[in-house]
C-alpha positions in Angstrom: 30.1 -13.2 9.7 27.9 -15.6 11.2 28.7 -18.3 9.1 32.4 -17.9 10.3 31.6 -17.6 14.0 29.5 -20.7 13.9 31.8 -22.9 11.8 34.7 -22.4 14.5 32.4 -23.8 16.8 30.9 -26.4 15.0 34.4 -28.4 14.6 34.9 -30.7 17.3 37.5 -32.7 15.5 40.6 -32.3 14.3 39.3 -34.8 11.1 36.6 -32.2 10.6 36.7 -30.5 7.4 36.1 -27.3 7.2 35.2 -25.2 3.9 36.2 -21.6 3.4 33.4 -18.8 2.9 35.2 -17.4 -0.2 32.9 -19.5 -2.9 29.9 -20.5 -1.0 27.8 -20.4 -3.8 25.6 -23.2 -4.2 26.4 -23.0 -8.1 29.8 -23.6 -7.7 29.3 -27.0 -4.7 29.9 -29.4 -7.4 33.5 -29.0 -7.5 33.8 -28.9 -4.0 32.0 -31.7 -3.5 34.0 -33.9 -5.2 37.6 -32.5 -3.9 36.5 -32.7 -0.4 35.0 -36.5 -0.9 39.2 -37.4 -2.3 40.8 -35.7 0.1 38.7 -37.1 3.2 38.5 -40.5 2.3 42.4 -40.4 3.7 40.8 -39.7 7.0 38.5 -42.4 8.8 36.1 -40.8 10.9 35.1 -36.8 9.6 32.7 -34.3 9.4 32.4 -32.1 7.0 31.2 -28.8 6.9 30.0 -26.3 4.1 28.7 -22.7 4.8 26.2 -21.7 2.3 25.1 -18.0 2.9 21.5 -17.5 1.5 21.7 -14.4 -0.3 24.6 -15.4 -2.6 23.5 -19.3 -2.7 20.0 -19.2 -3.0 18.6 -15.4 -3.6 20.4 -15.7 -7.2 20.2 -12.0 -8.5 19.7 -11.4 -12.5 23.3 -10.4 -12.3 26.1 -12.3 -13.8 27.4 -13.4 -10.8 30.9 -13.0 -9.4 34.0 -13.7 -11.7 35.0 -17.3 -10.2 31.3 -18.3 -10.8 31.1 -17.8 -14.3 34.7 -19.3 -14.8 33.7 -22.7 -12.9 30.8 -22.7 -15.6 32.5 -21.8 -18.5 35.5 -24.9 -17.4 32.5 -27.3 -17.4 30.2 -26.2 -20.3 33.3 -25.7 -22.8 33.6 -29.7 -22.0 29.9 -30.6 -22.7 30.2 -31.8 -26.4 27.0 -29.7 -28.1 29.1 -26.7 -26.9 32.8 -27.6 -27.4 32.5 -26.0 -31.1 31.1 -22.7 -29.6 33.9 -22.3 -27.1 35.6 -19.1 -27.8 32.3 -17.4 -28.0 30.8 -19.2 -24.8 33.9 -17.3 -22.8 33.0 -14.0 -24.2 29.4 -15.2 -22.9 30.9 -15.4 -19.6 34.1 -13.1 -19.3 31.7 -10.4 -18.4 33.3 -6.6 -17.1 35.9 -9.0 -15.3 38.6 -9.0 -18.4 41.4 -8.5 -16.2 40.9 -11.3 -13.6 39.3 -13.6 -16.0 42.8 -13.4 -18.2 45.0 -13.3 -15.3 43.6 -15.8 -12.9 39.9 -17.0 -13.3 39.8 -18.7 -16.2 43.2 -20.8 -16.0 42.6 -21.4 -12.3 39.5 -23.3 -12.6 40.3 -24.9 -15.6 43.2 -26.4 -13.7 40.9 -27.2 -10.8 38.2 -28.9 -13.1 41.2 -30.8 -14.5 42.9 -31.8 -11.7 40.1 -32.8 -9.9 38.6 -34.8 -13.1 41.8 -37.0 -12.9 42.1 -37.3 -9.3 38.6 -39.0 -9.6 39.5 -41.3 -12.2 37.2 -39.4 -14.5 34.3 -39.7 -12.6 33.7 -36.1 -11.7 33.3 -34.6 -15.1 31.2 -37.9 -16.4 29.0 -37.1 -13.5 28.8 -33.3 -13.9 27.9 -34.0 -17.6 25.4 -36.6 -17.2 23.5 -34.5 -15.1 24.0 -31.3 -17.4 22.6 -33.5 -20.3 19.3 -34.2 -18.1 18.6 -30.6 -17.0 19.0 -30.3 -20.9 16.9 -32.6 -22.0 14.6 -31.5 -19.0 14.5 -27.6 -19.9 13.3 -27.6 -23.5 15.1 -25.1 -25.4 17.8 -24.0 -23.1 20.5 -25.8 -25.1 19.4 -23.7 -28.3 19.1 -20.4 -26.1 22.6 -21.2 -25.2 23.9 -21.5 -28.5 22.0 -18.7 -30.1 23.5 -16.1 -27.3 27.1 -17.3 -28.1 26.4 -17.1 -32.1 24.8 -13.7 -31.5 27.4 -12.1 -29.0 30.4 -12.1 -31.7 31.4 -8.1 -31.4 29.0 -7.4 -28.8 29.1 -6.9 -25.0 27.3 -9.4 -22.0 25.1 -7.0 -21.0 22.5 -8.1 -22.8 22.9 -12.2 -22.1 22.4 -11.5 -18.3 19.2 -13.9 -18.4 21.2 -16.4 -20.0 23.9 -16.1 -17.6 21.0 -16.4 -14.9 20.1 -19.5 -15.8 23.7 -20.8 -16.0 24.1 -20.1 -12.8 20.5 -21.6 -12.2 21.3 -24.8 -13.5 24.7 -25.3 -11.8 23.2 -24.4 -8.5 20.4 -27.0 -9.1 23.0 -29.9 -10.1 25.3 -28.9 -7.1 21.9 -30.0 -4.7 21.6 -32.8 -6.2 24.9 -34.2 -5.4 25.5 -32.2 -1.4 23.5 -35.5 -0.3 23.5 -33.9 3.6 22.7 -35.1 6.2 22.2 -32.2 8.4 21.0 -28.5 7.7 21.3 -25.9 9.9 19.9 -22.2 9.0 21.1 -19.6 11.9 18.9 -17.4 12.9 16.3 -18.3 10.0 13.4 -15.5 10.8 16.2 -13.0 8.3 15.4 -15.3 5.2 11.6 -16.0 5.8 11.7 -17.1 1.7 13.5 -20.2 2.5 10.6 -22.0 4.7 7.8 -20.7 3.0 6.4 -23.9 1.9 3.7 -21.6 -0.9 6.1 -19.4 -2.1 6.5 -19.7 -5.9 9.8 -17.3 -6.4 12.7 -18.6 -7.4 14.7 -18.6 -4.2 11.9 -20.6 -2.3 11.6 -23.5 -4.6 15.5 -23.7 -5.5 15.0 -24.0 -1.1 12.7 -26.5 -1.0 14.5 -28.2 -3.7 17.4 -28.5 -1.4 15.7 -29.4 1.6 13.8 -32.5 0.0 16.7 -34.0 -2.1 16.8 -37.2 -2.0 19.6 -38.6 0.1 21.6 -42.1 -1.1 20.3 -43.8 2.0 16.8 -42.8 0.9 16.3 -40.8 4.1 15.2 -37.4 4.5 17.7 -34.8 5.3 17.3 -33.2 9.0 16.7 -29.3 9.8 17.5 -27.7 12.4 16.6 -24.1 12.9 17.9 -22.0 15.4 17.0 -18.5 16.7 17.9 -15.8 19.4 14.5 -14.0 18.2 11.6 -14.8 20.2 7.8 -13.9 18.6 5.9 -11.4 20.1 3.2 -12.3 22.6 0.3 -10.8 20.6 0.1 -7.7 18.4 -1.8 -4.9 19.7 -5.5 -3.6 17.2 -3.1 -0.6 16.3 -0.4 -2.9 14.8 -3.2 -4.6 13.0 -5.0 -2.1 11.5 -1.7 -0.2 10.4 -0.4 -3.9 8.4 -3.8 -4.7 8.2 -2.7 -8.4 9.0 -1.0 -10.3 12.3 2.5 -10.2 11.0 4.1 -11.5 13.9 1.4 -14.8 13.7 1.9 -14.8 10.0 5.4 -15.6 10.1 5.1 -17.7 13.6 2.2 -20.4 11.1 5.0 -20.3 8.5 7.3 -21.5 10.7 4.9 -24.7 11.7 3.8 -25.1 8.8 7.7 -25.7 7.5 8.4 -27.5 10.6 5.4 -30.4 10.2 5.8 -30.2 6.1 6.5 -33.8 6.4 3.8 -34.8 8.3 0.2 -33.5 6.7 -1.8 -34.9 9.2 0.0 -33.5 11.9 0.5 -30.2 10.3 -3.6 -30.2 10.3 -3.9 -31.5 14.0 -1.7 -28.9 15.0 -4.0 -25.9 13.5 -6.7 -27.5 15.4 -5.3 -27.4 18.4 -3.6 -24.0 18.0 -7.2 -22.4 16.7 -8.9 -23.6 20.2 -6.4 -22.0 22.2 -6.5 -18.9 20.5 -10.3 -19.2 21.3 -9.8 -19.9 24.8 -7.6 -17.2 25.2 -9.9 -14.1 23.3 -12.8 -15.6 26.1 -10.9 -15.7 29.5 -13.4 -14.3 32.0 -16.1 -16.2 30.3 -15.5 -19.7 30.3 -13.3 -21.9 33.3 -9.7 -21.4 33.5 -9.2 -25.2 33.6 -10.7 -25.5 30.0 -8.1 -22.4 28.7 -5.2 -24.7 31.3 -5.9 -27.8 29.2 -5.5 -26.1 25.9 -2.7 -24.6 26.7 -0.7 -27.3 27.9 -2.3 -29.4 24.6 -0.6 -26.6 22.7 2.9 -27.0 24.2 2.6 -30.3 23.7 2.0 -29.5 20.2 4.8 -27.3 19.3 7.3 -29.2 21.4 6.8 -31.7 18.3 9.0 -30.0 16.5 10.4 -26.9 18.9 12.4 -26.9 21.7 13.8 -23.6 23.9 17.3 -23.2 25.6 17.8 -20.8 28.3 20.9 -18.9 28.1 21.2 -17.9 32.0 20.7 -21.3 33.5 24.3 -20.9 35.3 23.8 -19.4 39.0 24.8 -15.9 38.8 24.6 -15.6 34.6 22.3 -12.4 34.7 23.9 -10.2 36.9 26.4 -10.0 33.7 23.6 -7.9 32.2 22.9 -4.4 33.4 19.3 -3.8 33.4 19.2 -0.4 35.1 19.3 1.7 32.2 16.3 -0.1 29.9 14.3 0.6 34.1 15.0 3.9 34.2 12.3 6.9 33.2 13.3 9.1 30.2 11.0 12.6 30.1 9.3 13.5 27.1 11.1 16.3 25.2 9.7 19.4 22.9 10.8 17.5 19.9 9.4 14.1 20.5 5.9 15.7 20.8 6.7 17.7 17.7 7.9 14.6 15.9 4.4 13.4 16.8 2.5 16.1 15.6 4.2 16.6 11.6 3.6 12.8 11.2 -0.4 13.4 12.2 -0.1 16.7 10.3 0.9 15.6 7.2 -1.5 12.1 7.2 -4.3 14.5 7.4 -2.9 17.0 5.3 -2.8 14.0 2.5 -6.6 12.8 3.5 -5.5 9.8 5.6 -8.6 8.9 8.0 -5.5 7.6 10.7 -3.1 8.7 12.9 0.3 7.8 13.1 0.8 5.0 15.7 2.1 7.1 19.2 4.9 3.8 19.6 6.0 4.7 16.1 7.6 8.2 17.1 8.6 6.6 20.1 10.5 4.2 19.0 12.5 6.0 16.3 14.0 9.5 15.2 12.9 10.8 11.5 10.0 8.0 10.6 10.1 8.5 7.1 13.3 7.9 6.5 13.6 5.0 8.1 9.6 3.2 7.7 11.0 0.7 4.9 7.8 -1.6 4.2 5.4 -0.3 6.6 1.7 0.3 5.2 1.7 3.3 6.4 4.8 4.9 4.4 3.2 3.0 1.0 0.1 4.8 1.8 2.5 8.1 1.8 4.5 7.4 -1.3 1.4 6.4 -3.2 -0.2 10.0 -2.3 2.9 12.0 -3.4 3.1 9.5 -6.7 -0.3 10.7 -7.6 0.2 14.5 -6.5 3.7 14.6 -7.0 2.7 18.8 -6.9 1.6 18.5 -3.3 5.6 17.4 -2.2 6.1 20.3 -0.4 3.6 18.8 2.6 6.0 16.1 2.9 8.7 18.5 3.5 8.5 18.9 7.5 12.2 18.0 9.0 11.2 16.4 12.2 10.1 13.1 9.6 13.3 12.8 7.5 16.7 13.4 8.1 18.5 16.2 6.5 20.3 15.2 3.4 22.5 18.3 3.4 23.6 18.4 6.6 25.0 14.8 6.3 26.5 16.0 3.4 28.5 18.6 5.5 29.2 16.5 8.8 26.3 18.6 10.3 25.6 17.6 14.1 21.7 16.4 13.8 18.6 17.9 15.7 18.1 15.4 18.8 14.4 14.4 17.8 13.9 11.0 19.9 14.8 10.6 23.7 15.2 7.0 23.6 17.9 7.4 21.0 19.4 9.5 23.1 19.7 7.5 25.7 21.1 4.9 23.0 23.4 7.1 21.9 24.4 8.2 25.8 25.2 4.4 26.7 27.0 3.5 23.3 28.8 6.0 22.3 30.0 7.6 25.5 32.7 10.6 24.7 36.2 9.3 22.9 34.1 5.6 22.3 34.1 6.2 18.4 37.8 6.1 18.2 38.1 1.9 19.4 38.6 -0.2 16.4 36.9 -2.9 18.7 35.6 -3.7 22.3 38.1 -3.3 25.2 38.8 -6.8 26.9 37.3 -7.3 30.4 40.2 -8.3 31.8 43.5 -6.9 29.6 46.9 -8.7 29.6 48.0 -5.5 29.9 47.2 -2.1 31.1 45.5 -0.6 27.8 46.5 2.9 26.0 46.1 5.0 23.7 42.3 5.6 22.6 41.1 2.3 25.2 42.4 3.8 28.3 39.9 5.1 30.1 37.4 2.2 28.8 37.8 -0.5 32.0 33.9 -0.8 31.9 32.5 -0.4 28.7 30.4 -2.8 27.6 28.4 -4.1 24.4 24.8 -2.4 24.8 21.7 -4.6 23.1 18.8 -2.7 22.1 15.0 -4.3 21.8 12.3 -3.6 19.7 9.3 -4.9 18.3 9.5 -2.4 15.4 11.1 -3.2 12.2 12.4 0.0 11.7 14.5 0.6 14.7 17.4 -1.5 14.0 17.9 0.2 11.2 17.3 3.6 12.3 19.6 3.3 15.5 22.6 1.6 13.4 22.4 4.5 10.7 21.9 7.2 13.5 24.8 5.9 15.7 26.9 5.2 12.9 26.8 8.3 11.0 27.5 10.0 14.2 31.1 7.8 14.8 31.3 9.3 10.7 30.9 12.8 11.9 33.2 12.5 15.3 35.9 10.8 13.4 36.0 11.7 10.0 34.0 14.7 9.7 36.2 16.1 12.5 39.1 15.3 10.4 37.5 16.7 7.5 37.4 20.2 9.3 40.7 20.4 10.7 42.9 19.5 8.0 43.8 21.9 5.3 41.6 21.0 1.9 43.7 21.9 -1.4 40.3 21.5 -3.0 41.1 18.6 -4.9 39.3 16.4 -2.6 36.0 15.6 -2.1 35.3 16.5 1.7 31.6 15.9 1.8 30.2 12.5 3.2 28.7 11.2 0.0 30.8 9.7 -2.9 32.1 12.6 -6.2 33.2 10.6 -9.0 35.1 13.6 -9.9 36.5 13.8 -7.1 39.0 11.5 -4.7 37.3 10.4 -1.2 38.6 12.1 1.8 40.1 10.8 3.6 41.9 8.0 1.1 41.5 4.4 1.9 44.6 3.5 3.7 45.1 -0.3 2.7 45.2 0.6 -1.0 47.6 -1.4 -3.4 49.2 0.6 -6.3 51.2 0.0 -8.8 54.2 2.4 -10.2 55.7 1.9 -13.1 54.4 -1.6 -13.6 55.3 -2.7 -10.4 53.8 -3.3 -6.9 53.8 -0.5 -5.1 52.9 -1.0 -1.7 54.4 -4.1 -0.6 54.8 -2.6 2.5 51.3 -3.1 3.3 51.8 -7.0 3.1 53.4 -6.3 6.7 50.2 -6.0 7.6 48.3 -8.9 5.9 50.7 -12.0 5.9 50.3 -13.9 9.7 53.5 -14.4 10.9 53.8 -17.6 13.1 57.2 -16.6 14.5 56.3 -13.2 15.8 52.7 -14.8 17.1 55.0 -17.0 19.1 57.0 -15.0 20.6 54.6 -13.9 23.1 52.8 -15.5 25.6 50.0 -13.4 26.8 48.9 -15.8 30.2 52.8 -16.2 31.0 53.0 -11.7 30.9 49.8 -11.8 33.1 50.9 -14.3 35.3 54.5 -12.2 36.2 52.3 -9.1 36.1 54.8 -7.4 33.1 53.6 -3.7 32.2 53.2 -3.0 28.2 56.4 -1.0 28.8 58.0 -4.3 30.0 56.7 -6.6 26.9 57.5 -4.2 24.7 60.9 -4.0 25.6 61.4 -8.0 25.8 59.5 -8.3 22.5 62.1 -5.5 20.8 65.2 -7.8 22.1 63.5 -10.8 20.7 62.6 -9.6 17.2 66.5 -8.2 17.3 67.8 -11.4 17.9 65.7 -12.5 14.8 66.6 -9.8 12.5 70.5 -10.9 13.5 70.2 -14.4 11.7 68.9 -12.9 8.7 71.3 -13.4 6.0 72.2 -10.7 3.1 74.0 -8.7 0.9 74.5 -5.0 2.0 74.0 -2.3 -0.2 76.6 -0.4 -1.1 75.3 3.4 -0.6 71.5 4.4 0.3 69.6 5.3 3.5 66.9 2.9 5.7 65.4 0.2 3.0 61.9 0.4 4.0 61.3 -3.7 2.5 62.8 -5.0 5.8 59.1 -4.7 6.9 57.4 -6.9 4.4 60.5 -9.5 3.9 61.5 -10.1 7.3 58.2 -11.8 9.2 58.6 -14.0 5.7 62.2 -14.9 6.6 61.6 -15.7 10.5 58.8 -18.6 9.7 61.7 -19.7 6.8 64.3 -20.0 8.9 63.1 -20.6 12.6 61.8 -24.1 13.7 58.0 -23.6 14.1 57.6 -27.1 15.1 58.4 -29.8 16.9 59.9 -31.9 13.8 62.6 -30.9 11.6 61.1 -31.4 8.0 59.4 -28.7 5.7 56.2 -27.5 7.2 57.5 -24.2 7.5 57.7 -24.2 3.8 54.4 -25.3 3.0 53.5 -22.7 5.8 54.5 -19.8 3.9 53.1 -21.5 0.6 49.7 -22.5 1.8 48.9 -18.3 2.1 51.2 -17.2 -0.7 49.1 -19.3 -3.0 45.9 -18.8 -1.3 43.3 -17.3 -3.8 40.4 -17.3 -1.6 41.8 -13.9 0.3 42.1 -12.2 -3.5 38.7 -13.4 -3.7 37.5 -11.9 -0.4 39.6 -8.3 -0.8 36.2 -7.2 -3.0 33.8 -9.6 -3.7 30.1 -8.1 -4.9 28.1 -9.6 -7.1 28.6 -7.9 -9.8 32.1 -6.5 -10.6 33.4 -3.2 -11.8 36.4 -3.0 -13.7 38.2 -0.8 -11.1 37.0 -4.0 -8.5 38.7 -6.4 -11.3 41.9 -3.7 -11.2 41.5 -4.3 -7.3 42.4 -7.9 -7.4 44.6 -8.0 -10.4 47.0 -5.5 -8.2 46.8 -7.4 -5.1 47.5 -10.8 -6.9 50.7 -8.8 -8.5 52.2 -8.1 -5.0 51.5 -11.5 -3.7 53.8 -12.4 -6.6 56.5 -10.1 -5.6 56.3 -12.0 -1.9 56.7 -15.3 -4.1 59.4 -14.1 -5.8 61.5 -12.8 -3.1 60.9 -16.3 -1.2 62.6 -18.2 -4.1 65.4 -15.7 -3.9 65.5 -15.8 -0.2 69.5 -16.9 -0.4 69.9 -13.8 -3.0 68.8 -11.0 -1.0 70.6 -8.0 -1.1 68.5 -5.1 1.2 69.9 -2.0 2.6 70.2 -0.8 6.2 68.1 -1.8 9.0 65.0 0.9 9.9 66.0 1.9 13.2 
């Protein structure tokens, strides 16, 4: 994710503190607010930093939220003394569809959090978490009765119905978590995605619970800072044809938000900067009319301007930086195929079958294969939709398969017609033959020579697309990505034998089990994990990361064949120390896989000082909840989702076991 890219980078010092992405809520900040202010006040000089992701911090959804949300509520409210009577009834408020999590992990997890971190603070923590709850109270006439009313009325009944009451839980803890961040620094990464944040008139929810965060007041009484950052330059102007078809400047729109946000602070600026943006825009409509040096002087008055609160970085100011990018193919001429022009003339076709007085924008078909599938909030497509909503018997004009693409044959795996040259060419440089098979991109310059599905690959190469349309993106990542589907798995799908208890066709059959089966799945047999043999593939052992060097391999030119073979008499060596009792009678014991990378950070000397760390190694991601959290985290959970975790949680249990009994082991032979 972003967030995680950019927090790697943002911590310069080994005192920085760095918060995980599992609960970035904003409803939940107020706990983590106060562990992180104990635990750095050991430290002298820190930064700390929180990722907050705006669609699960502040788009808050009329959902109940995710399980360790409502539990971090429920371990504060249950201590708020108007509610303390109405306990048992506030948790089936709050338990939700999660039952199994909530019993097994969520509820007794924060309540230990809450507690521990309530004594820790000498008390202070809950006292202020309460005080505050009392004044959003006393503040939001007739929430407290709502509150109590939904846990009197939900005795014998399910949550669905107290989702608004849940809502405004979730409201209310998100509120009192700004009011304690106190930061001193926001950034918001590429910020044109979540226009609602800096839209200084918006009255939605998600805008003013924004704004509410940007203007808290900070202890020192100053105003917190904002910087925004973006890879996404505005358009230079908007042609009459984008116009007329949104019938407003979108592109300007947005770009006037963005000042608007930027001088909120400063009215009087905000106002001088309209000014001076209005005559330039003049200037600019009457070039051939008036004297270039009048149109010079605006223009540099209108740098000047936005230089007040924008600045621009060029990414290729080192010597030689853009020859890394390949400009050939975006230069070179593509001719106009039968089915582009056809594309053209359905869309026309059908606007004037409907009465439209328009034509379909030429850049539109251009620009993307199957319009209608893919024009998501374009004037046009409403205009469409609101025709077949009133004459739902005149569908059948709609029904021309150069505008949509064909449900059925995605159903089947179905090659699609080839209606748009440019994605074509897309497709050509992306997804050149075998390319759907790499997991990921092939290094530049391997340690190694590369096999399996990356030889062959020495020069391929990330490919970035441009468009001014909102509906390419989304039109070449569903094209290209259905078509890696179709290569891979449809492929699969036709080649191996069907028994006909599967269901082989690319969208979900509840009746049926997916083909082909999700490979990291945890099951349980007979009450017990199941699949610790995946583990193997989840827990990061340190001892078999160190036991290669890749620089040292590159630097004595070593083959794969080579490293494979010193690696083998390495992990051997290894497996040797291990101490155990033999089995008796049996065949290959298949739990040397998960037990043994546990075993080589136990007993080999990670570091340079003989104490414990490898211990508290090991612990620190046996007792991790965050990656439970993370294996399926939506917004609102299913049961088989809560069965997810519950079975995942049981098998990191098993690990814990066996590490206890490390000195007990008894394991039978060695797979070869």
């Amino acid at each position: 994710s972003i967030a995680a890219q950019n927090l790697s980078k943002l911590k310069i010092n080994e005192n920085d503190s760095v918060e995980g992405l599992s609960d970035t809520r904003l409803s939940m900040q107020h706990l983590k607010i106060f562990k992180d202010e104990l635990e750095n006040k050991k430290k002298k000089n820190y930064m700390q930093l929180i990722p907050l992701t705006p669609n699960t911090s502040f788009n808050m959804t009329n959902g109940g939220g995710s399980v360790q949300e409502r539990a971090l509520i429920y371990a504060v409210l249950h201590r708020y003394k108007q509610l303390t009577p109405y306990k048992e009834e506030l948790e089936k408020l709050l338990i939700g569809n999660a039952t199994k999590s909530w019993q097994a992990w969520a509820r007794d997890w924060y309540e230990k959090e809450v507690a521990s971190c309530d004594e820790a603070s000498g008390g202070r923590y809950l006292q202020t978490v309460l005080e505050r709850l009392e004044r959003y109270f006393a503040g939001h006439d007739g929430l407290l009765a709502e509150i109590i009313d939904a846990c009197c009325s939900i005795k014998g009944r399910g949550q669905g119905g107290f989702y608004p009451v849940i809502h405004k839980l979730r409201r209310m803890m998100a509120e009192i978590s700004v009011g304690l961040l106190d930061a001193d620094l926001v950034i918001m990464d590429e910020f044109q995605r979540f226009p609602e944040l800096i839209r200084t008139d918006a009255d939605n929810e998600t805008a003013m619970l924004a704004r509410r965060f940007f203007n808290a007041t900070k202890r020192d009484n100053e105003r917190v800072k904002i910087l925004l950052l973006s890879a996404t330059p505005y358009k230079l102007y908007s042609t009459l044809e984008e116009i007329n078809e949104n019938q407003v400047d979108e592109h300007y729109r947005e770009f006037i938000q963005v000042t608007e946000f930027l001088f909120e602070s400063d009215p009087l600026k905000k106002v001088e900067f309209r000014k001076i943006w209005k005559d330039y825009s003049i200037s600019l409509s009457e070039v051939g009319k008036t004297d270039l040096t009048v149109l010079t002087a605006r223009k540099n008055k209108a740098e000047d301007a936005l230089y007040q609160g924008i600045c621009r970085t060029e990414r290729l100011s080192v010597e030689g930086a853009d020859k890394l990018i390949d400009i050939d193919t975006a230069r070179s001429a593509l001719d106009v195929s039968e089915a582009d022009v056809l594309s053209y003339i359905r869309a026309d076709e059908l606007l004037q079958d409907i009465g439209l007085r328009e034509h379909v924008p030429v850049d539109y078909i251009k620009s993307a294969p199957y319009i209608l599938s893919f024009m998501e909030h374009y004037k046009l497509k409403e205009k469409v939709y609101s025709y077949f909503k009133k004459h739902p018997d005149k569908l059948k004009l709609a029904r021309k398969r150069e505008l949509w693409v064909d449900e059925k044959s995605i159903a089947q795996y179905k090659k699609l017609p080839t209606t748009n040259t440019r994605l074509n060419r897309i497709k050509e440089e992306a997804l050149p033959r075998g390319a759907e098979r790499l997991l990921w991109i092939p290094p530049s310059r391997p340690y190694y020579e590369p096999g399996g599905v990356f030889s062959g690959f020495n020069d391929f190469s990330k490919v970035l697309v441009f468009s001014a349309w909102e509906m390419v993106p989304r039109a070449v990542a569903v094209m290209l990505s259905y078509e890696a589907e179709r290569l891979t798995v449809g492929e699969l799908v036709k080649k191996s034998p069907n028994p006909g208890q599967e269901n082989r066709g690319y969208f979900p059959n509840r009746k049926k089990v997916r083909f082909p089966a999700p490979r990291l799945k945890f099951n349980m047999r007979e009450g017990a994990p199941a699949s610790l043999s995946l583990m193997t593939l989840l827990y990061p052992c340190v001892t078999l990361a160190k036991l290669y060097n890749p620089l040292q391999a590159l630097n004595q030119g070593l083959s794969r064949k080579q490293i494979e073979s010193e690696l083998r008499k390495k992990i051997k060596e290894l497996l040797d120390t291990i101490v155990f009792t033999a089995k008796e009678k049996g065949g290959y014991d298949e739990s040397w896989y998960y037990i043994a990378p546990l075993l080589f950070d136990k007993n080999v000397k990670l570091f340079d000082k003989n104490d414990d760390k490898n211990e508290k190694l090991i612990s620190t991601w046996l007792n991790q909840r965050t990656f439970i959290w993370e294996f399926k985290n939506d917004e609102t959970e299913a049961n088989k989702e809560d069965d997810d975790r519950g079975v995942l949680e049981k098998h990191f249990d098993e690990l814990r076991l066996i590490l206890e009994n490390a000195d007990k082991l008894v394991l039978g032979r060695k797979p070869p």
